[in-house]
N, C-alpha and C positions, 0 to 999 in steps of 0.2 A: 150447610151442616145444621142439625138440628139442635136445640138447646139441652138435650137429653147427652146427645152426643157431645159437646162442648164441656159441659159439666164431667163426664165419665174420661175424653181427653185430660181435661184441668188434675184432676184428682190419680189418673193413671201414671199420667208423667211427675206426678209428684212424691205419690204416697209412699212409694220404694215397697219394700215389705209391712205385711200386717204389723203392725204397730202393739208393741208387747205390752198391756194397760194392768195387768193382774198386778203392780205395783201401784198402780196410780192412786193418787189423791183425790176419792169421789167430789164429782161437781152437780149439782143440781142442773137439772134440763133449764136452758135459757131460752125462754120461748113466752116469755110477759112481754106484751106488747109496749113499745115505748111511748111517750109523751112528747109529744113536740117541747116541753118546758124544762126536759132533763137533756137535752139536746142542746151541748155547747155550740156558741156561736163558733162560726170560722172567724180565725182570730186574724189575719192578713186582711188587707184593706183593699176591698174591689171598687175604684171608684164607679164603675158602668155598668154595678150589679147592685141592687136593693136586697140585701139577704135580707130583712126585717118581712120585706112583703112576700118574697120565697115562702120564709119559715111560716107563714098566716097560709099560704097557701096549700103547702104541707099537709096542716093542720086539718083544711077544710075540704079540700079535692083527693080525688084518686092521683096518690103520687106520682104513678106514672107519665100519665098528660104532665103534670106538673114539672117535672124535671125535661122531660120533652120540651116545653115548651121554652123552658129555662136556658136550652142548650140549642135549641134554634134559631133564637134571639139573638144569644153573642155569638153565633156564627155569623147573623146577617149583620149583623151590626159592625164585627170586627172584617169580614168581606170589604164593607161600605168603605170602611176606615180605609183598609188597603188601596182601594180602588182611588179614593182620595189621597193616598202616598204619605201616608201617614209610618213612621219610624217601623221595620220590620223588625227589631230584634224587640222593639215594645208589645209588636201582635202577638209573637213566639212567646215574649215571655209569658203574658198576660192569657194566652189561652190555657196555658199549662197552670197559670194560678187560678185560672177558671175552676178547672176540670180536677185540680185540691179540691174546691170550696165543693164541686158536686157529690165526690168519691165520701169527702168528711160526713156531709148529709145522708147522700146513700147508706154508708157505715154506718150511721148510727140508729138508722130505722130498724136496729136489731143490737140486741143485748150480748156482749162482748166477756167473758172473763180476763184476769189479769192474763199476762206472759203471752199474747197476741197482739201483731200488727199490722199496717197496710202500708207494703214500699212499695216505693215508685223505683223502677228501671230503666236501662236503655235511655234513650234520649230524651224520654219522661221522666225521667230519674235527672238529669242534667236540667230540669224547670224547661224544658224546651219541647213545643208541641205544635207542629201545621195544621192543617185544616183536616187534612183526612188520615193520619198520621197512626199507627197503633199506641194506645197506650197500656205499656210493659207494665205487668204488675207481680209483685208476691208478697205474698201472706204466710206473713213468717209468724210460725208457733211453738210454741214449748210442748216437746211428746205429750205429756199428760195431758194436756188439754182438747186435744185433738177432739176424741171423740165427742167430749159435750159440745162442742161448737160446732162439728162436718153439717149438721143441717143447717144453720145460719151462713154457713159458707157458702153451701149452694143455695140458699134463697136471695144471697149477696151477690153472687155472680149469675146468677137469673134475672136479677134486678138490674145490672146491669147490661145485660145483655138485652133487655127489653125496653129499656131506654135511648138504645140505640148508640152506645157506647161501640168505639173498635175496640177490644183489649186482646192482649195475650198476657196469660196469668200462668202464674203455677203456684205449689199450696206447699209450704217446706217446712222441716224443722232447719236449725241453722247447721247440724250437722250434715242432714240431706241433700243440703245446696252445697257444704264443702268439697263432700265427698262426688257430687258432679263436679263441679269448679277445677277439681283437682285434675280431670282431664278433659275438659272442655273448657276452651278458654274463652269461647264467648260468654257461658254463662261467669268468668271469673270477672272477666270484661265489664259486662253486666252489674256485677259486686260493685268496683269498683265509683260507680256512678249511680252509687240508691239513695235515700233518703226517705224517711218515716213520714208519711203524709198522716197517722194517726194512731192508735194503740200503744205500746210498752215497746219504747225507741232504745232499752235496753238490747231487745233480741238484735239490730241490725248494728252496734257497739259490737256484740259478741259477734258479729259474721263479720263484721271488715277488720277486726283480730287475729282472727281465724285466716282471714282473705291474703293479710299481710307477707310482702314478699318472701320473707324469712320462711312463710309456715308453706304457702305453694304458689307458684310460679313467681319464682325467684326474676327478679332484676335481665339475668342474659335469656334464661326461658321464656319469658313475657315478651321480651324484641324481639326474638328469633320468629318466633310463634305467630305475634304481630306482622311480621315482616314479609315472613312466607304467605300469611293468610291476603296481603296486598299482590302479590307477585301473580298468586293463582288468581284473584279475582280482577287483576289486569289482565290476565291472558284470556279470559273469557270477553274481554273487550276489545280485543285484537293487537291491546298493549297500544292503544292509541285512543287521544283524546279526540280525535277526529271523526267520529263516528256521526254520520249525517241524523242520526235519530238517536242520540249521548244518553245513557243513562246521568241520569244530575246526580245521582245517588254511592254509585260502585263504579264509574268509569274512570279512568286515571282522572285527575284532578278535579277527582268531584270532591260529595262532601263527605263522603269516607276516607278521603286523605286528608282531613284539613283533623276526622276524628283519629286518626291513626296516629297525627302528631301530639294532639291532644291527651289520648290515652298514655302512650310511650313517655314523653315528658312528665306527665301526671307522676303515674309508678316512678320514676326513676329519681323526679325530687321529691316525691312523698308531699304534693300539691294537692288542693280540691278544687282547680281552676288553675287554668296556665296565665290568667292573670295576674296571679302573685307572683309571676314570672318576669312580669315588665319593668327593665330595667335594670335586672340582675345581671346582665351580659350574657344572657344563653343567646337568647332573640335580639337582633339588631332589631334600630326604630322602625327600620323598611321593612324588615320582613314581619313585625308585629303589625303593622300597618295592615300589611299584604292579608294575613291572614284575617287580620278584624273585615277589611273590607271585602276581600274574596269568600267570606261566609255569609256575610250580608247579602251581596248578590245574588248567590244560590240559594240563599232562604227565598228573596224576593221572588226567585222562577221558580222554586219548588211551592213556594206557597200558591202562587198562580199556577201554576199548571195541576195543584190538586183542587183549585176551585173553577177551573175549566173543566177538569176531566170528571168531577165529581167523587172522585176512588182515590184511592192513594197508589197514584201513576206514577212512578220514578222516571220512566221514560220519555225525551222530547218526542214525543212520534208527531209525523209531519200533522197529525190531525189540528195539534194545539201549538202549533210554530207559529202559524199565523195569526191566531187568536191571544197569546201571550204577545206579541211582536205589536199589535194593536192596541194592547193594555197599557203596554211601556210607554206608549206615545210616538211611535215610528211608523212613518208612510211613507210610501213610496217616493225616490227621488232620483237625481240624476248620478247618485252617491251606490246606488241598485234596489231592486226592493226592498220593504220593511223586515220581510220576514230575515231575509241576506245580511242588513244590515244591525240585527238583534240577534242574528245567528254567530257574527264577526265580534259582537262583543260576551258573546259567550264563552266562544273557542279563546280569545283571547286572555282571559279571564282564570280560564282549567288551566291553560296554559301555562299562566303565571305559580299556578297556585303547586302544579304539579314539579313545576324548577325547585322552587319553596321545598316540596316535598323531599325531594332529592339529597338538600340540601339537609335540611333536619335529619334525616334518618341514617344520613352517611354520617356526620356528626355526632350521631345516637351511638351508631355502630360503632365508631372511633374510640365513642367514652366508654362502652359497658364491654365489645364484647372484645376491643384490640387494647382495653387497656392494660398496660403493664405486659402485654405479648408480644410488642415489636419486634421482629426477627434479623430484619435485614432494612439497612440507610443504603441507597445506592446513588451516586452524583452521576447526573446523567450528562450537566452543562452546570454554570455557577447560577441556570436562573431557576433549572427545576431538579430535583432527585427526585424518588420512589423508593416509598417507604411502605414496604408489603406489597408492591407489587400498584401500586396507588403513588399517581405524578402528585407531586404538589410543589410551589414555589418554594423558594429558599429562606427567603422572608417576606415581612408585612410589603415591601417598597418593590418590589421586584416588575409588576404592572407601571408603577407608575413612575417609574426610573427607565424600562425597558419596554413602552407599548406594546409594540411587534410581537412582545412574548403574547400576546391575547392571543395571536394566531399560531406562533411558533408550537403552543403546549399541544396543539388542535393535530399539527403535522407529526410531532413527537408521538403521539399515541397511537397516530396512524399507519408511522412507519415500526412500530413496536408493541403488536397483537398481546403479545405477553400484558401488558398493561391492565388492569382490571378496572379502574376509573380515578375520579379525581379527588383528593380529599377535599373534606367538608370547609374549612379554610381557606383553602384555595379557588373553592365554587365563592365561597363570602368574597375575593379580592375583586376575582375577575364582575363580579355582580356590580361592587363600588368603583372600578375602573371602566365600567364601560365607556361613561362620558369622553374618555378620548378617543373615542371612534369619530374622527371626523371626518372633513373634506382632505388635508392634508395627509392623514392616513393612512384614508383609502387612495389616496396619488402618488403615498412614499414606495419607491420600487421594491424598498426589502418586503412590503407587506405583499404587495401583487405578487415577487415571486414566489414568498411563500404558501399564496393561496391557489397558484399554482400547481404548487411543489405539493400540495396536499392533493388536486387533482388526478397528480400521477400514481397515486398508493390506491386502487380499485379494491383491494381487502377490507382497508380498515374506511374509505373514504365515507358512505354513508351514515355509519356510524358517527363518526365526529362531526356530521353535517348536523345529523339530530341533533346531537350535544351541544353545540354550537347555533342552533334553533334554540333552544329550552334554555340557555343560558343568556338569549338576549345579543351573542355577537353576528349570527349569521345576517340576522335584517336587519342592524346597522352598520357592515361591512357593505352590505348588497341591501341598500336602502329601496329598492325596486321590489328585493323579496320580502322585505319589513312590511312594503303595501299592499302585500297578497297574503300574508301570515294571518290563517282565520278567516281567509276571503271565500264564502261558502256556493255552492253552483248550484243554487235549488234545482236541479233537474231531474230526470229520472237515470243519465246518463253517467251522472259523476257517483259517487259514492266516495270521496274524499274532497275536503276543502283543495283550495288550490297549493297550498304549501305541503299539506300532506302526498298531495297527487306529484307534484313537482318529485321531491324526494323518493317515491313510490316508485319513478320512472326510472330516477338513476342507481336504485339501488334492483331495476333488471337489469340496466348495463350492466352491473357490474356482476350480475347472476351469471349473465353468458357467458362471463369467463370460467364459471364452476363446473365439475366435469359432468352433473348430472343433467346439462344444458345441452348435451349432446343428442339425446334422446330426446328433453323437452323443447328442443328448441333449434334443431338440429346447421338451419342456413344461419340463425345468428350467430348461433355458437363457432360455425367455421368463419365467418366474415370479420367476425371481432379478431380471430388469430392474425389476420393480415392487414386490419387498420393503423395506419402507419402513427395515427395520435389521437388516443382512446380519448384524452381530454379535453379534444376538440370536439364528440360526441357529450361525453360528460357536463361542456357548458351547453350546447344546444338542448339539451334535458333542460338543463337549469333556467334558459329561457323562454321554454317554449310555450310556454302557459305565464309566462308573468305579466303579458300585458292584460291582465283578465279585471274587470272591474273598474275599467277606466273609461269604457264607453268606445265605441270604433272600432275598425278589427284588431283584435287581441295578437294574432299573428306580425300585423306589419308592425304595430308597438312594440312588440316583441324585439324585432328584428332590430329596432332603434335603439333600443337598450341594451341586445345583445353587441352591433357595434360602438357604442361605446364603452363597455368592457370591454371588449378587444384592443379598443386602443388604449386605454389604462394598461392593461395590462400586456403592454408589450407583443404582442399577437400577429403575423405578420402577417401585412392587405390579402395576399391571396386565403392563407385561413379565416382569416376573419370575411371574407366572401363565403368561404364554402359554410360557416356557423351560420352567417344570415342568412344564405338560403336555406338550410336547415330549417330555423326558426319557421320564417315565410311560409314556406312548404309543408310542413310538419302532418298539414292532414290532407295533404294532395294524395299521396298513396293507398290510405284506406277510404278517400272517398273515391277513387278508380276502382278500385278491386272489388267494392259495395255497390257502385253506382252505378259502374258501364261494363259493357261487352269486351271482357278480356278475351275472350276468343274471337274479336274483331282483329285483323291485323292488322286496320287504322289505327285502332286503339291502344294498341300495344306503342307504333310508330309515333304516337302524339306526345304518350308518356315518355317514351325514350328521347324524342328531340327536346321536352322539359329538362329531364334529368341532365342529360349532357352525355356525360361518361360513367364510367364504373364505379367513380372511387364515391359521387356524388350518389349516385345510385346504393351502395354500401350501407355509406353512412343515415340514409335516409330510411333504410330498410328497417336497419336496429334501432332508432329513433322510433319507428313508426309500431312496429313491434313492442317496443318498451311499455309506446305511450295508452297504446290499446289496454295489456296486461295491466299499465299502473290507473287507468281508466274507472275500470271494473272487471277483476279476470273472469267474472262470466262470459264477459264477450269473448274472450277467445275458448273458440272449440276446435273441433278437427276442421270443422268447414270456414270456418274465418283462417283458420291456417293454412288451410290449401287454395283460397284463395290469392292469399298475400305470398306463398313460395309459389305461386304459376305466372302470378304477374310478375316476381322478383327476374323467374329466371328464362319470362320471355322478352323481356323488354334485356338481360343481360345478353340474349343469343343477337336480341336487336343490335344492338352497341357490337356487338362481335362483329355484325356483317355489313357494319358501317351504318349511319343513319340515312345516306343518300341511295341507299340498296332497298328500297321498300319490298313485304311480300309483292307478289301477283295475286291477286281473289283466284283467279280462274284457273291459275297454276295448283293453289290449293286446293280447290273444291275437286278437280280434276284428279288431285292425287287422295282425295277421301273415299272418291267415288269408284275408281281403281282397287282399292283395298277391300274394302267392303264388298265388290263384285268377286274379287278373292277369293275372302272367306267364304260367299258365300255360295262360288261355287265347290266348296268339299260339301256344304249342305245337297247337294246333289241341283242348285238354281242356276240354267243359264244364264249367260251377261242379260240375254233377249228378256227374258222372264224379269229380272229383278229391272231392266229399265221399263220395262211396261209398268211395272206397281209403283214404282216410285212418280211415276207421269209426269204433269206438270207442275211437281215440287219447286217451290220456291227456294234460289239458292241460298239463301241465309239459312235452311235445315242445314246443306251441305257443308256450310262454310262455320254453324256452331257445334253440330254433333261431332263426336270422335266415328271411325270407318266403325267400331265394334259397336254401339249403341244402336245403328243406321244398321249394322248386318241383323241385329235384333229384333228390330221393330220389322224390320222386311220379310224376315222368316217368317214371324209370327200374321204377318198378313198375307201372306201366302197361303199360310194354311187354315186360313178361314173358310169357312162353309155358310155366312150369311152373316147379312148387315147388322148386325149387334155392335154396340159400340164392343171395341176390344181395351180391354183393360190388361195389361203389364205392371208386373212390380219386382223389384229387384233391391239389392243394393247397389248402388252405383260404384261403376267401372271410372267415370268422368276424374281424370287427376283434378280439373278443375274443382270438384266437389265433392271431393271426398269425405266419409263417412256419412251424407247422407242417403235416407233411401229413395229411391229411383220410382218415380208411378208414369206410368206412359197412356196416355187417353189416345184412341185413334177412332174417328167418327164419322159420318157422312149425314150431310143438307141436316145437322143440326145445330142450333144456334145456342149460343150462351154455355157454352161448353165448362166455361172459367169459372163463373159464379157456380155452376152444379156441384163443381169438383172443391173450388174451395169452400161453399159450405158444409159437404159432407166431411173435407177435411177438417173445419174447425169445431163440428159437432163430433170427433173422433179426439179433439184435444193434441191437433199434431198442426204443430207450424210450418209452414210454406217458407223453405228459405229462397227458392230460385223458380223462375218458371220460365219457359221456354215455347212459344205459341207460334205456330205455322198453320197455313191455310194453302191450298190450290184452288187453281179455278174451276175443277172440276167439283168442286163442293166438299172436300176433304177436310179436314180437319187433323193436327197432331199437336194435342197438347201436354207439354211433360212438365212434374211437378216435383223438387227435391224437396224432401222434406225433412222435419227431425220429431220428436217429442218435445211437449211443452219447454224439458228441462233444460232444450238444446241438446238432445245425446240421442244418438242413431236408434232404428228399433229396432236391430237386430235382428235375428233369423228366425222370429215367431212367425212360425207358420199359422197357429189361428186368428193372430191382428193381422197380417196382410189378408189372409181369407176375407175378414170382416171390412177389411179397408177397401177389398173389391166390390161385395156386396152393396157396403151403401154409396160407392159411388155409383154401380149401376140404378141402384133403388131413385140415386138422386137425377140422374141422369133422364129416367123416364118421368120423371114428375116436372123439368125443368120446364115442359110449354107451359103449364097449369102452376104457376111457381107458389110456394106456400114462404111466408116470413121467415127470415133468416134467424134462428134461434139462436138468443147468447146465452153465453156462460159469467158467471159474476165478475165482476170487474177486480183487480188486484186492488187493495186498499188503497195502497201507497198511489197508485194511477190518479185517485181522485184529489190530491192535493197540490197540485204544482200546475202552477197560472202557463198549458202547455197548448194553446189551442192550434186546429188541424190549420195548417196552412199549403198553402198548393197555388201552382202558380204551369199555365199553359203556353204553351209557343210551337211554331212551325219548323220541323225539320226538314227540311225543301230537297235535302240527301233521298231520302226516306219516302219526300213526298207522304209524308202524314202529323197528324199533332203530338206534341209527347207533353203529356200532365206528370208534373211533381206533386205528392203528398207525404208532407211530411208531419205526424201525429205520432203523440202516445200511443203504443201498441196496445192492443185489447182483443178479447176471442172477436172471432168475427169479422176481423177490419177488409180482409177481402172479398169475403164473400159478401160485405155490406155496397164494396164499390163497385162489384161485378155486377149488382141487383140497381144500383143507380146506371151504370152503361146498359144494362139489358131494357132499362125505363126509357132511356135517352134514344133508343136505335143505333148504340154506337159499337163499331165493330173494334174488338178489342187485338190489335197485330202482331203485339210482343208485351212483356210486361221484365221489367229488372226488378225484384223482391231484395231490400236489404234491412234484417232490422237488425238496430245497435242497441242490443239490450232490451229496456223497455219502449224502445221509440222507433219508430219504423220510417224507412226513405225512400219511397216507392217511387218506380219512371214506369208511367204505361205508354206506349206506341197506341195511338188509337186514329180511327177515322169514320168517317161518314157511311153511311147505307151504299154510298155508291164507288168507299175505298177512298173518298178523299181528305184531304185537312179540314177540320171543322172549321168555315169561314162565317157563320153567325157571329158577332161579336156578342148578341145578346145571349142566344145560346152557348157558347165558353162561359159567359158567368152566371148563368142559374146553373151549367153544369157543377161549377168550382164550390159555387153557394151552397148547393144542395150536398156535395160531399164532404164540406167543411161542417154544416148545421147535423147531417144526420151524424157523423163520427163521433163528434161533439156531445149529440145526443146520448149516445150510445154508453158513453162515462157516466156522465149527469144522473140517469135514471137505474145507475147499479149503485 
């Protein structure tokens, strides 16, 4: 924006209507140049500032360099300080009495009539200013004056705009600002935290007069107002402090709820700081504490992270997680990364501050807008009643007379939806009782049953889990889940902490039971009806991730923790087996369904002799389901869902027909090959005809294709008239893979068939979920490729993108002898920051009679058609390939072999092949 523009901004949003002067009091043109000698000293004491030699330099230079230089000084200087850990609320304060002492001197390089002034607003207004921070301004005037001054006004805010100030200003009479104020409650907000940094301090007397609750936004208007304005700007942050990339600023327990408390108690006892607060009884010591030190710490990462990012960044984006996490003094250790480690004392941090929040503002609520309106006292038991529909104790001793009610309030409100939340008193008891959460407590049987007994309530149970998070009792009842509260998974695959993710999962159990589950979710939603003890699912949720951050597999820790809750709490051996294999198992099923050939009948038979039986199989399903959706629900599309209901319900027909009844291959292939010859003699093809063209097909076509796929591709090569490669696209029939689209390559004596197809696929911006590669000795070729749109979503029936999707696979097709570099597309930001390097790992499948290469890497455009272009280098024939990527990370299996179809037996060749696919992928991030 130009300074033309900025100025015309300033003055638009201010001026209201032409301003009526045919009354006014003439004022002579102010436009005599000032003297550095009429020029009052700033009267506040900068020890790290020489105003003497400022002012000499004023005098002698082009002011502008001069205040420039003035103002990049105590930036580096107070940067230096920080980096040395020198006190933050002395930086904050100190740069804001800086940027007084600049404003005072700017102002005065111009001649001022009476009844004008220069306030500070906003967070500026409150002496508090970061490193890259706006500072709020207005220039408050008396009507008459207006006119002789508008040009000093804009050579004032030119001046500072060329100095390199951030401001946001506006130019008001005090009636002007009223009359917004009156329905805008940020600028009333605003009012409320100004102060006269210079001119006639009378005008901002008469606005915070004016401002006063009595005149507009009374006492219950201002909470209410306040209140809702939190509520909407939590929901823009998914109403979770868990956000892998946290606004520090506007996410639940940032530092707009620490201003939100601030402002509301402000107004309500008529304070200019909730420090005259201390002591009074509003604020216990703890939560004054809380608050002193949970704004201190978000100062310290806000102030580093705008002297990282340069700008005034509100958000952690992973760019400067690691760059902040390095400042702190935290390195990697056997505790997790640094960045994990600075990211757990974040989370933990908003956490506290957002319980804090809860508590204030239901307390707020209590006093302004329930006072003297109680309608209804209800005795629910002698330890809690509901008063308004809000549980709270019966008195001060009730926790520490009666423990168990810590948990008992939790089950109350769960088994009693009607409940709207807890009062503010009641959050203050349970806070100062927590200390009896101990060993003995969590072993007394009325607490295990009750923690149980809340298990069983799937309506209200998530809900009072949070609650019971945020108020401190969930992770010391379940001291397991206390060591993963905040515990964050730098990866590209999580997108909640593991406490958030935990919760995330059981609060889809308990989705499934809703009736819109039927649709979205259709086998969980009937399986869940016939699970004979949902809260034997409900703890398997609750464990299945908590051994995360402790080093070893997180699954079997898991499992160890989960039985010994079982045995606390009463649980009998056989359940408490079927929870630990829960646990143990938990990612067994989506990595089959991702990883191997579910249309293998081995495979199907392997998984079911794991599983056992049905009810194992069940519970494992909606566990597995849960845990996907609570993961990241991008992963789940139609095609991860049709995966997981094909392996669900062929491994249940397994278990139907006993586990010692294996398919036959040849029985099946037999019965594909039958069907297909079916159909496709109404196409008018004898049996003779379609086994001629199918020739010496390899039976894995027979044993993965469905008969209608196979009657497809046969027609269509029937009725060829020359060796073109033949290109098919469809949407796919495959129940296995449903909703993506179907591309069928059939080719002759040409090599590198994969790499052609996947680069033209990935220069088309369409992901490869599946791919399906047969060869004959006759020199054939059939390569099929499911694909979706970047976004994961099918393409649909556009007939000019398949046209175009044939095109340049042909186009690439004929250029594959002569191959040109695989062109990428930019890399996803987020990709370049997480310590995720390619790994891969080769071995002999002596079944197969060939080698099968895992790579497991950050996903990125190109990733296939980069390792087709390293096999096409190598001479290595590519036999099968399994495509699974979870989200932004890909877990590829290629079936590969030698020039002459065998296991690549080089030892040295396996590792320059592995090297070179690990270093070029690697690369492939690095240089976006």
């Amino acid at each position: 924006m130009s300074i033309s523009d900025f100025i015309a901004r300033v003055f638009n949003k201010s001026s209201q209507p032409e301003l009526d002067t045919s009354d006014s009091v003439a004022t002579p043109p102010i436009d005599t140049p000032v003297s550095m000698e009429e020029v009052p000293y700033f009267e506040r004491p900068l020890f790290f500032f020489d105003q003497s030699r400022f002012r000499r330099a004023l005098a002698e230079k082009p002011i502008i360099g001069v205040f420039k230089d003035a103002i990049n000084a105590a930036s580096t200087q107070a940067n230096r300080r920080f980096i040395e850990g020198e006190d933050i609320r002395s930086l904050v304060y100190e740069r804001a009495l800086f940027i007084d002492c600049i404003l005072h001197y700017a102002w005065h390089q111009f001649r001022w009539p009476a009844h004008i002034s220069l306030e500070a607003v906003g967070g500026y207004g409150r002496g508090e200013l970061h490193p890259c921070s706006d500072i709020d301004l207005l220039i408050l005037h008396h009507p008459e004056v207006f006119e002789s001054c508008k040009g000093n006004i804009e050579k004032f805010l030119t001046l500072l705009w060329d100095i390199g100030l951030e401001i946001g200003s506006s130019v008001r009479t005090v009636k002007q600002t009223i009359d917004i104020a009156r329905t805008d409650i940020t600028v009333a907000t605003n009012i409320m935290e100004s102060r006269t940094l210079v001119g006639d301090s009378s005008l901002r007397h008469e606005l915070m007069k004016e401002a006063a609750p009595d005149k507009i936004w009374s006492i219950e208007e201002f909470f209410s107002a306040k209140y809702q304005e939190q509520l909407d700007r939590h929901k823009k942050y998914n109403d979770t402090e868990y956000n892998l990339e946290p606004n520090i600023k506007n996410a639940p327990g940032g530092l707009r709820d620490i201003q939100t408390i601030n402002w509301v108690t402000k107004r309500y006892f008529g304070v200019r700081t909730i420090k005259q607060l201390e002591g009074k009884g509003f604020f216990t010591d703890e939560e004054f504490s809380l608050i002193n030190s949970g704004e201190e710490y978000l100062w310290r990462v806000r102030y580093a992270l705008h002297m990282v990012a340069k700008r005034p960044e509100e958000r952690l984006l992973f760019d400067y997680q690691r760059e902040i996490a390095k400042l702190f003094g935290y390195s990697d250790n056997h505790e997790g990364l640094a960045v994990e480690q600075f990211m757990h004392k974040y989370y933990r941090t908003v956490l506290a501050l957002r319980e804090l929040n809860d508590v204030v503002l239901q307390f707020l609520s209590e006093a302004i807008l329930q006072k003297g309106k109680t309608k209804s006292v209800v005795s629910i038991n002698e330890r809690f009643q509901l008063r308004d529909n809000f549980i709270e104790a019966t008195h001060t001793y009730v926790f520490e007379e009666n423990p168990s009610a810590l948990l008992e309030m939790f089950v109350l409100m769960a088994q009693n939806p009607q409940i709207q939340g807890v009062r503010a008193s009641t959050i203050r008891w349970i806070r100062e009782s927590r200390y009896l959460i101990d060993d003995n407590f969590r072993s007394n049987p009325k607490n295990t049953q009750l923690f149980i007994k809340l298990l069983q309530h799937p309506a209200g149970l998530v809900e009072q889990l949070k609650r019971m998070s945020r108020y401190g009792i969930l992770g010391l009842y379940l001291p397991e889940f206390g060591q993963v509260t905040g515990q964050m998974q730098h990866d590209l695959f999580h997108i909640y902490t593991v406490d958030a993710h935990t919760l995330k999962v059981v609060q889809n159990m308990c989705n499934f039971l809703l009736p819109s589950a039927k649709e979205d979710f259709p086998v969980a939603a009937t399986i869940m009806t016939r699970l004979p003890k949902l809260e034997l699912l409900y703890i398997a949720g609750l464990y299945h991730d908590i051994g995360k951050g402790r080093g070893g597999d997180h699954s079997t820790l898991g499992a160890v923790d989960a039985e010994e809750f079982c045995t606390r709490h009463g649980i009998s051996p056989r359940e408490t087996r079927l929870i630990c294999w829960l646990v143990e198992k938990h990612l067994l099923m989506s990595q089959v369904s991702q990883k191997q050939d579910i249309s293998d009948p081995d495979v199907i038979h392997k998984f079911a002799l794991t599983v056992g039986d049905q009810l194992h199989l069940d519970y494992l399903y909606c566990l597995t389901v849960a845990d996907i959706n609570g993961t990241n629900k991008e992963l789940w599309n139609t095609w991860r869902a049709s995966l997981m209901r094909n392996l669900y319900l062929d491994t249940r027909r397994a278990l139907r027909r006993g586990l010692e009844n294996t398919v036959d291959k040849h029985d099946l292939i037999e019965e594909t090959q039958q069907a297909a010859i079916r159909k496709l003699a109404r196409k008018g093809l004898s049996k003779e005809q379609v086994v001629a063209l199918w020739g010496d097909m390899d039976e894995d076509y027979f044993l993965r294709e469905n008969f209608t796929d196979i009657a497809w591709h046969t027609e269509a090569i029937a009725a060829r008239t020359d060796d073109k490669p033949l290109i098919l696209i469809k949407k796919t029939t495959s129940k296995e893979l449903a909703g993506a689209t179907q591309i069928f390559v059939y080719s002759k004596n040409q090599k590198n068939v994969f790499v052609a197809a996947a680069t033209a696929l990935s220069l088309l911006n369409l992901s490869i979920q599946d791919a399906k590669i047969y060869s004959s000795k006759s020199g054939y070729t059939i390569d099929t490729f499911f694909v979706l749109n970047e976004n994961g979503e099918p393409l649909g029936n556009n007939q000019t993108l398949l046209k175009k999707i044939q095109q340049a696979l042909l186009e690439e097709l004929s250029l594959v002898d002569n191959y040109r570099d695989v062109i990428g597309r930019r890399t996803p930001r987020r990709l370049k920051y997480f310590a995720s390097p390619t790994r891969t790992s080769l071995s002999t499948d002596t079944i197969r009679n060939c080698s099968v290469l895992e790579v497991i890497s950050p996903d990125r455009p190109g990733l296939l058609a980069c390792i087709g272009r390293i096999f096409m280098d190598y001479d290595i024939q590519l036999l099968n390939a399994k495509i699974a990527t979870l989200g932004e990370r890909v877990e590829d299996i290629f079936f590969i072999a030698d020039n002459d179809g065998k296991p690549l037996g080089d030892v040295t060749v396996c590792e320059q092949l592995q090297q070179e696919i690990r270093e070029q992928l690697d690369k492939r991030v690095d240089k976006h």
